[in-house]
matplotlib code that plots the C-alpha trace (Angstrom):
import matplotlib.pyplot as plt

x = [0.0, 1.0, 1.2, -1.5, -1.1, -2.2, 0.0, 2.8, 2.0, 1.8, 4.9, 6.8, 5.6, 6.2, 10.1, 9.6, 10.3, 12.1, 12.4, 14.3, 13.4, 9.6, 7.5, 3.7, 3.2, 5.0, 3.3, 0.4, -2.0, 0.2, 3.8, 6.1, 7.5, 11.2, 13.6, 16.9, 20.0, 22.3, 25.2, 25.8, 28.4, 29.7, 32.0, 35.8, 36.1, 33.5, 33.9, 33.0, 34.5, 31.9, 35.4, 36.9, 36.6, 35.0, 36.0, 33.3, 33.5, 30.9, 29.7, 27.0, 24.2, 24.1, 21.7, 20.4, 20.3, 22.2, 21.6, 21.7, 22.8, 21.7, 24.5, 25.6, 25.1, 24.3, 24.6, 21.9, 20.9, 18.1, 17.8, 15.9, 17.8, 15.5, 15.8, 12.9, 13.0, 9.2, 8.9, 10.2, 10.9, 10.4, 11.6, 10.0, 10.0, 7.0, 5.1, 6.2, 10.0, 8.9, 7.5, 10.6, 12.4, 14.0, 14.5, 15.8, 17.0, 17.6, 17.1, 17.9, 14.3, 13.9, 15.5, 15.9, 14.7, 16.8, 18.1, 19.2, 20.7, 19.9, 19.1, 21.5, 20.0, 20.5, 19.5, 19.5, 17.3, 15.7, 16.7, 18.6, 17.1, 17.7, 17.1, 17.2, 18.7, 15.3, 13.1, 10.7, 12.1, 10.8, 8.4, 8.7, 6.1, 6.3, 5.0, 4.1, 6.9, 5.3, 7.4, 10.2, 13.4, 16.5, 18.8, 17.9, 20.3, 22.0, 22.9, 24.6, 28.7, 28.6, 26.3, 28.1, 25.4, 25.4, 27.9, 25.5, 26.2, 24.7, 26.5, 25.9, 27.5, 29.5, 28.6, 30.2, 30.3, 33.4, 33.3, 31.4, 33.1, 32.8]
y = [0.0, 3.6, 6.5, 9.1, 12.7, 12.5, 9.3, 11.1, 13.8, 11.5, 9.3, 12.8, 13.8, 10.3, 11.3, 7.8, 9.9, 13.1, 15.4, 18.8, 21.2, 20.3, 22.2, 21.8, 23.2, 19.6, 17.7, 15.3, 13.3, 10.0, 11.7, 14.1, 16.3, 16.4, 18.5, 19.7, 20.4, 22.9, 20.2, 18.1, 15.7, 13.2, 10.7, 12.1, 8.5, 7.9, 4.7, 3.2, -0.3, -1.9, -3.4, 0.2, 3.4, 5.9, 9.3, 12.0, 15.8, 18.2, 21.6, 23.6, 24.5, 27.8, 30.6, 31.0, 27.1, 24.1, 22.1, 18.6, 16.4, 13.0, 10.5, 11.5, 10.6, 13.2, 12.2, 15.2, 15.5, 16.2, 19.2, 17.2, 15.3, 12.0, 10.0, 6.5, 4.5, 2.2, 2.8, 1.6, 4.7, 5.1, 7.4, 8.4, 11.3, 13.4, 13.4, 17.3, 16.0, 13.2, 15.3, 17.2, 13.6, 13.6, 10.8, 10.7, 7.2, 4.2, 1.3, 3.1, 4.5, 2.2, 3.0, 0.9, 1.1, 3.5, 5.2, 8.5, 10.8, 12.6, 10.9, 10.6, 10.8, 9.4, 11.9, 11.5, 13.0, 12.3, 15.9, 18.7, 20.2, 23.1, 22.6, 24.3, 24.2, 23.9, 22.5, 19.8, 16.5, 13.8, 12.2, 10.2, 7.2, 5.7, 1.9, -0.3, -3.0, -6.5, -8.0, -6.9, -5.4, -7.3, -4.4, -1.3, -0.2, 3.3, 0.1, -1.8, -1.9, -2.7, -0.1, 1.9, 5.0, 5.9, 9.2, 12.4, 14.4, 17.2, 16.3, 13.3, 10.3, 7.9, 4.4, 2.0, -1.0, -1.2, -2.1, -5.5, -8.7, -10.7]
z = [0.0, -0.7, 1.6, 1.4, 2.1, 5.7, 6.2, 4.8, 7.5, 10.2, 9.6, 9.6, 12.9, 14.4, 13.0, 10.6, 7.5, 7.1, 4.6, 5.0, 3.4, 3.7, 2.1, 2.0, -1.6, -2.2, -1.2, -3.7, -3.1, -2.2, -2.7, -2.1, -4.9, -4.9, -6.6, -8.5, -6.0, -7.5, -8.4, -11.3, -12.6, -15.5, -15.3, -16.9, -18.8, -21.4, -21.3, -17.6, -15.9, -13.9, -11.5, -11.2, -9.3, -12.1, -11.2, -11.7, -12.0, -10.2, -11.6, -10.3, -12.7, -13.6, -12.9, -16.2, -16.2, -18.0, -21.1, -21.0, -24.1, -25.6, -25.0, -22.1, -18.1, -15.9, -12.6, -10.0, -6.8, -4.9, -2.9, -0.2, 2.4, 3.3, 5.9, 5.7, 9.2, 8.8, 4.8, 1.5, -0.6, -4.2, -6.5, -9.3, -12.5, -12.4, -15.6, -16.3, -16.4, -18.6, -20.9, -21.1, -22.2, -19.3, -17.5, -14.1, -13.3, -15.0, -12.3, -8.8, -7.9, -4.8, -1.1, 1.4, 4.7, 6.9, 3.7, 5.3, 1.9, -0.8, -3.6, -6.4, -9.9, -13.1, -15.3, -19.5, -22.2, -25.7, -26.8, -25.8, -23.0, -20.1, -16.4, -13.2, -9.8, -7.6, -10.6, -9.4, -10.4, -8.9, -6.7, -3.3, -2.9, 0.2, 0.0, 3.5, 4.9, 5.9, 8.5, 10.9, 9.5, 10.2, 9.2, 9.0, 5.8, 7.4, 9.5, 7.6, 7.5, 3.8, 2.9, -0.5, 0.1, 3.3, 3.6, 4.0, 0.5, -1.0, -4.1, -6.9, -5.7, -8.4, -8.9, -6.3, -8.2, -8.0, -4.5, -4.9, -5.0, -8.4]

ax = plt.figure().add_subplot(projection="3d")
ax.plot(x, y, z, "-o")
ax.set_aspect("equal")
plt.show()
């Protein structure tokens, strides 16, 4: 089951989800609207190894805003800091950004439990196309756990996501063992 808009409420006065900044104007029906932070990056190689460290470079979006290209990774970040503690967060674009051609992550729109970050996006478009610092993005659904958490992930000692950033976050692949 999904959150409504008075669950939402609720869990955040319980302290079971944050969100900072919260702002009421973003908050739907059953999610939470979530937006642009003011950092961007790409990764230096264009061609990426799954087994190595992939170096990115940060840039911070203009003023008068920044044009993304087809072909290329943009790695964003939401301005929202999260924290989930009872709920199973989901990510996901908002039909506007859609519409755009933008989309804003290729397979990472589910949290974990105890996923306490911003959210790192992976942003790519059908056409050229310019964005903002503080644009809505995305959308937080929050979806009902059945049964007891064994570990909660801010937890976990092998958790690749769990330094506080306000900046995109490279793929650790790298640090898996295969």
């Amino acid at each position: 089951m999904i959150l409504s808009d008075k669950r939402i409420l609720e869990e955040i006065e319980k302290g079971t989800i944050i969100i900072e900044p919260f702002k009421p104007e973003s908050l739907g029906t059953n999610s939470y609207d979530v937006h642009l932070g003011k950092y961007l990056a790409t990764y230096t190689d264009r061609i990426l190894d799954a087994k190595t460290h992939n170096k990115i470079e940060h840039f911070e979006i203009p003023k008068d805003g920044y044009v993304l290209h087809p072909g290329t990774l943009y790695l964003g970040v939401t301005l929202e800091y999260t924290e989930t503690h009872a709920h199973i967060p989901f990510l996901e674009g908002k039909s506007s950004t859609g519409r755009l051609g933008i989309d804003i992550h290729a397979t990472a729109g589910k949290g974990d439990v105890g996923f306490c970050n911003t959210w790192t996006l992976e942003i790519s478009c059908a056409q050229p196309v310019r964005i903002y610092a503080g644009m809505p993005i995305g959308q937080l659904i929050y979806f009902v756990v059945e049964g007891d958490i064994e570990t909660m992930y801010n937890a976990k000692e092998n958790a690749k996501y769990n330094n506080k950033t306000t900046k995109p976050v490279e793929s650790m692949m790298w640090k898996n063992k295969f």
